[in-house]
C-alpha positions in Angstrom: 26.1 -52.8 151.7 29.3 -53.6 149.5 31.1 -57.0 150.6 35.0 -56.7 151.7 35.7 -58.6 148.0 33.7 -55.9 146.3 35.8 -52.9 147.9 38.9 -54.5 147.8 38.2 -54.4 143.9 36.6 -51.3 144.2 40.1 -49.8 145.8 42.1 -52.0 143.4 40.7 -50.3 140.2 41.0 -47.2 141.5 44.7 -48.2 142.1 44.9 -48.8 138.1 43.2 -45.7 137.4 45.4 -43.4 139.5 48.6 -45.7 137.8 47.3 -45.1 134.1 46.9 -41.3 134.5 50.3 -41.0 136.4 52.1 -43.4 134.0 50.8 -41.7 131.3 51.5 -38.4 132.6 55.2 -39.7 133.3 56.1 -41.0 130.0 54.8 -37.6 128.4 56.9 -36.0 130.5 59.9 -37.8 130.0 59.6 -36.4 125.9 58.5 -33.6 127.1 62.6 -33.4 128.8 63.8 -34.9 125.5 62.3 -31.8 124.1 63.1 -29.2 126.9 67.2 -30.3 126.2 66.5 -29.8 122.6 65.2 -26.9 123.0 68.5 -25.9 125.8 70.9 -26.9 123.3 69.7 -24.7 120.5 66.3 -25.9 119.2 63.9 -23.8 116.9 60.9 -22.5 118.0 59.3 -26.1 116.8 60.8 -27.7 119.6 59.8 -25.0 122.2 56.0 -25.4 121.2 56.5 -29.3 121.2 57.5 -29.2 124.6 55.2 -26.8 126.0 52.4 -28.5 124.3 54.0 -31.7 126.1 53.6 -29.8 129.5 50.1 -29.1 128.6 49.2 -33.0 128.1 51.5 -33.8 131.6 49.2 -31.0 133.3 45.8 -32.6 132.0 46.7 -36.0 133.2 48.5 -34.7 136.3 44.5 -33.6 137.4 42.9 -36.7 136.0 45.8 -37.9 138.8 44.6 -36.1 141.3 40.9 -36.9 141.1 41.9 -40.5 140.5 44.4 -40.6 143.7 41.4 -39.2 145.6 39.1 -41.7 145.1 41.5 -44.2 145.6 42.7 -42.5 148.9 38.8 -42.8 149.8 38.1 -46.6 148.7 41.3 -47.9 151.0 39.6 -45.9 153.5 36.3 -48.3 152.8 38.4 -51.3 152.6 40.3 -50.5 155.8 38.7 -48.4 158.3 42.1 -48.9 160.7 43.8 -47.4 157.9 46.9 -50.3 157.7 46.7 -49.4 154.3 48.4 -45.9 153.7 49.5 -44.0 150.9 50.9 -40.6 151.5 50.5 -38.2 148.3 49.9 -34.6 149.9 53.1 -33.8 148.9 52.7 -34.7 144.9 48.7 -33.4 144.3 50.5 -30.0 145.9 53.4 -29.9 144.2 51.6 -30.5 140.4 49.3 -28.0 141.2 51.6 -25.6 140.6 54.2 -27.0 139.0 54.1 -25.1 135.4 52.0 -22.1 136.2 55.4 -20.1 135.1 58.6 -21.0 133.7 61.0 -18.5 133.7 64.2 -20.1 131.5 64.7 -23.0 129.4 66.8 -24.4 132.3 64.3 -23.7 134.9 61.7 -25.8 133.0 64.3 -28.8 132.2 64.9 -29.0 136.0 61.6 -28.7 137.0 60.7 -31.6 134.5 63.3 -33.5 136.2 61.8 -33.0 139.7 58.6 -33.9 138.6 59.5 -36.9 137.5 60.7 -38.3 140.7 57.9 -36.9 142.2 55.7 -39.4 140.1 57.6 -42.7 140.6 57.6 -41.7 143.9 53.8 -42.1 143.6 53.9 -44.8 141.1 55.6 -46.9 143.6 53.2 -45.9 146.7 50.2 -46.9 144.3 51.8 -49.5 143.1 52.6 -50.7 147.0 49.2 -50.2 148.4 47.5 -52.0 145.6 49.8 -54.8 146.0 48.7 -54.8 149.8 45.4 -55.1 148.7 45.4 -57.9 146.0 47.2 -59.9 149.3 43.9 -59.3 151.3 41.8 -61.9 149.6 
């Protein structure tokens, strides 16, 4: 049986897990927006592959965020069986799913890109919140 120190630090490094994937997956996809208005404003076919191959690196973290936010979601549980602790992320690991399964314009893609990213720091700051909460705890 794990002591309350050992899950806190459990939860807490799942915390910085779920933080790296989602602040990696947000930088990328702030170039990939760089690129996307390149691309609106008369870019070469260059740019268009730089920004979907952007997308492609965004979607591959955007799952390693999901498996990470998970296990996170599941180590509060352990550290908090009242559930005090809370992070609400249905939303985001639904929305990324299916996210870029089809752009249709250049424009659809920037804006999309742009609604994503809120949808991050949205979770960024949740993370960030609960794991705060949780170094507090000792």
């Amino acid at each position: 049986m794990k002591t309350p120190q050992q899950q806190r630090d459990e939860a807490v490094a799942a915390a910085d897990a779920a933080l790296g994937h989602l602040e990696s997956a947000y930088d990328t996809l702030r170039s990939a927006g760089r690129w996307s208005l390149f691309d609106i404003l008369g870019g070469d076919l260059f740019a268009a592959l730089v920004k979907h191959g952007k997308i492609d690196k965004v979607n591959t973290e955007l799952d390693a965020a999901r498996d990470a936010l998970r296990v996170f979601v599941q180590e509060i549980q352990d550290v908090d069986q009242g559930s005090a602790l809370r992070v609400e992320l249905g939303d985001f690991l639904t929305f990324a799913d299916f996210f870029f399964d089809d752009p249709f314009s250049d424009l659809m893609v920037h804006a999309r890109i742009n609604d994503l990213k809120g949808e991050i720091e949205n979770a960024i700051v949740q993370v960030r919140s609960v794991r705060e909460r949780l170094l507090r705890l000792a």
